[in-house]
N, C-alpha and C positions, 0 to 999 in steps of 0.2 A: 353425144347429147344433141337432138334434133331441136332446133328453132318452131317455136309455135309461133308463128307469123299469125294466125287468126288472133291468140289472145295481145299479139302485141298493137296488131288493126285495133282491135277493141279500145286498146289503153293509150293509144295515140295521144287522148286528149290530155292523160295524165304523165306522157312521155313528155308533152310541149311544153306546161306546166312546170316540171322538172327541168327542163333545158336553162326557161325562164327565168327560174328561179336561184339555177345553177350561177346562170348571166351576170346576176343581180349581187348575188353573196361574193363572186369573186369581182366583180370589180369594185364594192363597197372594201373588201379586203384588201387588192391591187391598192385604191386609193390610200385609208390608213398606216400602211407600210412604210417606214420611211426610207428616202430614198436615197442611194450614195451616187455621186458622179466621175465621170471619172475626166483627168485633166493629163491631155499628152505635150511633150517637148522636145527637142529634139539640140541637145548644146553639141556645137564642133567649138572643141578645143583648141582654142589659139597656137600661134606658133611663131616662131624668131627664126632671122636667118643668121647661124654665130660666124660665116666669114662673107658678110659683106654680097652676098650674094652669089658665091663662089659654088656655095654645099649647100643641098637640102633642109628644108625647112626643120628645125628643131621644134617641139611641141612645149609651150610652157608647162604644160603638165601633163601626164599621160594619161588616155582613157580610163585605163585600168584604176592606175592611182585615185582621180577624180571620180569613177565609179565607187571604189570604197569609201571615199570620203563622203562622198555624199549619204552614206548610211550610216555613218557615227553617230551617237546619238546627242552629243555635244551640238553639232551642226544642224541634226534634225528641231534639235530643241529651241535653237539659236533662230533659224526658220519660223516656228512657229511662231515665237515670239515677237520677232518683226513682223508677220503677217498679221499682228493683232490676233492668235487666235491658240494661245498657248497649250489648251485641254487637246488641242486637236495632234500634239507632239506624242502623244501615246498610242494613238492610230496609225501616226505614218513610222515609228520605231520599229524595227525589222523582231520576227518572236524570238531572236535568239534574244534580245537585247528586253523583251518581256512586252513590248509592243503588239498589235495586231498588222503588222507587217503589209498594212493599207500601199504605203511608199516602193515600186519596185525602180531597181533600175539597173538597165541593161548595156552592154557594151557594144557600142557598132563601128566594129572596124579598130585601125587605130586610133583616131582622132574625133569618134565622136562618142556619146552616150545620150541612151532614149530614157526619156523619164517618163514614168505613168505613175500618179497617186490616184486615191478616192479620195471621196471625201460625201459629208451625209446632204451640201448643199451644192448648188450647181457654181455661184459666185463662191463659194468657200476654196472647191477643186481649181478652181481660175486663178486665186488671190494665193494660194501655196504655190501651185507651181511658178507660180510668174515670181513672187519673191524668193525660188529658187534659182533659178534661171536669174536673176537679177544678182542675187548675193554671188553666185560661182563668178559672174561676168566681174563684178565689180572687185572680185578677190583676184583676178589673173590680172586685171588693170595696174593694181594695185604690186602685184609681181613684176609686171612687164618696169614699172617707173623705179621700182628699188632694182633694177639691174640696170636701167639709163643710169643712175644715180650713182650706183656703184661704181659703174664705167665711167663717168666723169670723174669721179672722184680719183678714182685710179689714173686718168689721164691728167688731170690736175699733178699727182703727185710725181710721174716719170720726168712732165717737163721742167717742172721743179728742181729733179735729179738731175735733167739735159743741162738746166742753166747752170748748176751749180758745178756740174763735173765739166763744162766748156769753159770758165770762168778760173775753175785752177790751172788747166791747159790748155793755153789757145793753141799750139802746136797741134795737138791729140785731136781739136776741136778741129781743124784743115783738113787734116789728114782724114777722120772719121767722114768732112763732105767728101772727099776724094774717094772712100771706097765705098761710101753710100752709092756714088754715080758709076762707079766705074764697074767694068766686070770682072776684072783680075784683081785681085789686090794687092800681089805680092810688091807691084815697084811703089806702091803709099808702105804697106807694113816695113819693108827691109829696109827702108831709108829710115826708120824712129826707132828710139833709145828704148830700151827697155821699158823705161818709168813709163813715157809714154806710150806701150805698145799696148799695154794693160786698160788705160782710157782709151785710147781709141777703138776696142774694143766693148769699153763697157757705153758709148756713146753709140756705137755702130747696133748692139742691144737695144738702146735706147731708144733710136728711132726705129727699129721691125717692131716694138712694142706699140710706140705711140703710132705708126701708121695701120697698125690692127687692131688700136680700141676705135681710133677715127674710123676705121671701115665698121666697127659693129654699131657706133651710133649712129651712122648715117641709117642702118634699117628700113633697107629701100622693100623690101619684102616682106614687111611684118603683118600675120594675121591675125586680128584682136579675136577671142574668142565671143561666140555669135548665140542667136536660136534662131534656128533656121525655120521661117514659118511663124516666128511665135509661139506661145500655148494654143492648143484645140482643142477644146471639148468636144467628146461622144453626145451624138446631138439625144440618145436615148438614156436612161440612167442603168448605171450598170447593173442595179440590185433593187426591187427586184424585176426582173429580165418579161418583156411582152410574153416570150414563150413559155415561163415559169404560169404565168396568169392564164393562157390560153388552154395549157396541161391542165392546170386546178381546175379550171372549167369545164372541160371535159369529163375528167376523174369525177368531179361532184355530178355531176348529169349523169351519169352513168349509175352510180351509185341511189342517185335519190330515184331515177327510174326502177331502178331494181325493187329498192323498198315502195314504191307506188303499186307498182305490178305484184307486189306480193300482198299488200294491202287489199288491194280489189279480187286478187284470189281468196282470200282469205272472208273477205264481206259474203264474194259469192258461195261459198261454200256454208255460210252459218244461214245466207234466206232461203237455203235448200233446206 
């Protein structure tokens, strides 16, 4: 099929027309559309050190774990609804869960996960992710103080156990400093009675316990979970996309040219 470049010379004036026109309809379209944005963040997942700084960082919670939880729909609802913006919990709910699965979120590495949502307004995408990022931070805090707590408490109660089982046997009580400090034990143990060989034992317990809660509360290495960066907004909206706009304008130029140029075929051919 060979190009008439004469009649397309001809119809120039109704091709530019057409371009114009094209211009005109998709950005009036572009503009009424409404627009979603989208809101990126980036949480690293806190972490504990359980012997005092001995062994590697333990993570309060695992990427993995924190990833799925983050898509339950209890939490995504619970989200919304602190962000003031509760209709918007059926947009970020994943489609298994009957959602439009707006909310994705991805695992990076072991200790971190990326969150990306949409959302239909630019401050809407801002104010969800950041009361996510807020709510996850504020629920690990909230973990990391009920295991101080516990461990006080547990400390609390061993030395309780220390005074009370030093207090029936002061004998047991000597003897257990004796082989706390010492490195052999056997001339503290072979010199005590039975009765007492049994306490001095359960004191000699007592304290590798109580010097291994004091070493986990001291938490010379604890890392609070974070966002790294904060929320970022895509500074363009994700939907719909400059290139979606740019396509439709072309496609309609192309198209209304076509019907121009058949139009003026058609005129020319009936003042024949």
């Amino acid at each position: 099929m060979s190009i008439d470049w004469k009649l397309l010379w001809k119809s120039r004036w109704l091709i530019l027309i057409a371009f114009i026109l094209a211009a005109a309809i998709s950005a009036i379209s572009f503009a009424l559309l409404p627009r979603q944005w989208a809101a990126m963040a980036l949480i690293q997942v806190g972490s504990v050190t359980m012997s005092g700084g001995q062994h590697s960082q333990v993570p309060i919670e695992s990427a993995a774990v924190l990833a799925d939880n983050l898509r339950l729909p209890g939490f995504v609802e619970s989200v919304a609804t602190a962000a003031g913006l509760p209709k918007e919990a059926v947009n970020l709910l994943p489609r298994v869960y009957g959602g439009h699965g707006w909310l994705e979120v991805t695992q990076v590495g072991k200790h971190a996960v990326l969150l990306r949502l949409r959302a239909d307004g630019r401050e809407r995408a801002k104010k969800l992710a950041q009361t996510i990022v807020n709510t996850v931070i504020a629920r690990d805090g909230k973990v990391l103080a009920l295991r101080i707590a516990a461990l006080s408490d547990e400390l609390n109660a061993l030395e309780r156990d220390l005074v009370a089982v030093r207090a029936r046997s002061p004998y047991a009580s000597i003897g257990s400093e004796l082989v706390v400090g010492a490195r052999s034990t056997s001339p503290y143990v072979s010199g005590a009675g039975t009765g007492q060989l049994g306490a001095i034992r359960t004191i000699v317990d007592l304290h590798s316990k109580i010097a291994r809660i004091k070493s986990l509360l001291a938490f010379p290495y604890t890392v609070k979970t974070r966002s790294n960066d904060g929320v970022s907004l895509i500074a363009r909206p994700v939907f719909p996309r400059p290139s979606v706009f740019v396509g439709f304008w072309i496609v309609l130029w192309l198209i209304m040219s076509m019907v121009f140029i058949r139009w003026r075929m058609a005129c020319g051919k009936r003042s024949r």
